[in-house]
C-alpha positions in Angstrom: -19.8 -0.9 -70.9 -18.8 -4.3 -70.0 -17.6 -5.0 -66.2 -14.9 -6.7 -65.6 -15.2 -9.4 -63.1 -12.0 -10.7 -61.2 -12.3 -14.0 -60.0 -10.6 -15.7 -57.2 -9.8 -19.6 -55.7 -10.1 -18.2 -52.4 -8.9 -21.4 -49.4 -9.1 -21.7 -46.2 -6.5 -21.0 -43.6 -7.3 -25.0 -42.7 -6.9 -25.7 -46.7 -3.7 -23.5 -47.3 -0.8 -26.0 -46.4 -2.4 -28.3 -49.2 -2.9 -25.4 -51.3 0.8 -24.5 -51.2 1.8 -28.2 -51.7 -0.1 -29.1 -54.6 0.5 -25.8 -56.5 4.1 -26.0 -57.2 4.0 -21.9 -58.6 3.2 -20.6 -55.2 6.1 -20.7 -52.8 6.2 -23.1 -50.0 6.9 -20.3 -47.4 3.8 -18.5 -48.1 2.1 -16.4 -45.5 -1.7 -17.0 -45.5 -2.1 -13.8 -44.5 -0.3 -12.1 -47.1 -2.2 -14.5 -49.5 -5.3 -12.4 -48.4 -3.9 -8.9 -48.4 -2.7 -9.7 -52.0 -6.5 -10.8 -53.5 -7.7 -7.8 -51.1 -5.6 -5.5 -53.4 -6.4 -7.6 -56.6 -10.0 -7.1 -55.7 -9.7 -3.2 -54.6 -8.4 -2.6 -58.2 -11.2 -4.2 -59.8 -13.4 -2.2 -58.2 -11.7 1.1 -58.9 -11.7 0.3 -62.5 -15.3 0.0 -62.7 -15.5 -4.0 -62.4 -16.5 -6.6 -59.8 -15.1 -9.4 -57.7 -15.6 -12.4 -57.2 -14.6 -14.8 -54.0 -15.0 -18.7 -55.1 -14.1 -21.1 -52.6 -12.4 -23.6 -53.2 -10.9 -27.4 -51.6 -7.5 -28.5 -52.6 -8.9 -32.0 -53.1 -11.4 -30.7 -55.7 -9.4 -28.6 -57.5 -6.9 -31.1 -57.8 -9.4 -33.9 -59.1 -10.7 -30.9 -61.5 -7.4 -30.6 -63.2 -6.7 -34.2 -63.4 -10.0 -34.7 -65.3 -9.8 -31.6 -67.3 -6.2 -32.6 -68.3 -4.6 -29.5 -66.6 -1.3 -29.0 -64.8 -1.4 -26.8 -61.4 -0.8 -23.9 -62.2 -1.6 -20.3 -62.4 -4.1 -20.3 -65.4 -5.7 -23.5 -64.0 -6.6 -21.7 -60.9 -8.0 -19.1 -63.0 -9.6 -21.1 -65.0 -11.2 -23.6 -62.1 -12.6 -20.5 -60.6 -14.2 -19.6 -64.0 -15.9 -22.7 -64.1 -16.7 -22.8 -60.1 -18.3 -19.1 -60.8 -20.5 -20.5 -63.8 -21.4 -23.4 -61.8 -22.7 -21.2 -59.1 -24.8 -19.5 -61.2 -26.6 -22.0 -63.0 -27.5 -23.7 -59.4 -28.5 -20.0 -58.0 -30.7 -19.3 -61.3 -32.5 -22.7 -61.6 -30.6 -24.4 -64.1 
């Protein structure tokens, strides 16, 4: 069987008033806190359903710079798709490569 892996843009509590400006999709009076409980949940599921997850951390600065060179708007499936790419980065530097 095939595990799923969730994976997260996890911030700071430092980063997260740049994180809220410079993703438009998340609203500007969001709690930090309940930014955590929700990716606590998100990852409790993953786990019940047989699969992993995965906490990447992540600078606003980079991120943005990330999507301006990739060509990407800020948005939702950026985010996920920056954390891909931070998780696969990770890898290759833990495994040698």
């Amino acid at each position: 069987m095939n595990q799923m892996t969730v994976v997260h843009c996890v911030v700071s509590r430092a980063d997260w008033p740049e994180w809220v400006r410079i993703n438009p999709d998340i609203p500007p009076g969001r709690n930090y806190d309940a930014f955590l409980e929700d990716l606590a949940q998100a990852y409790q599921g993953a786990i019940e359903d047989g699969g992993r997850a995965v906490k990447v951390d992540v600078k606003p600065a980079e991120f943005l710079a990330w999507c301006r060179k990739t060509g990407r708007n800020v948005k939702a499936s950026s985010r996920a798709a920056y954390a891909a790419f931070r998780l696969i980065e990770l890898q290759k530097k833990c495994s040698g490569h």
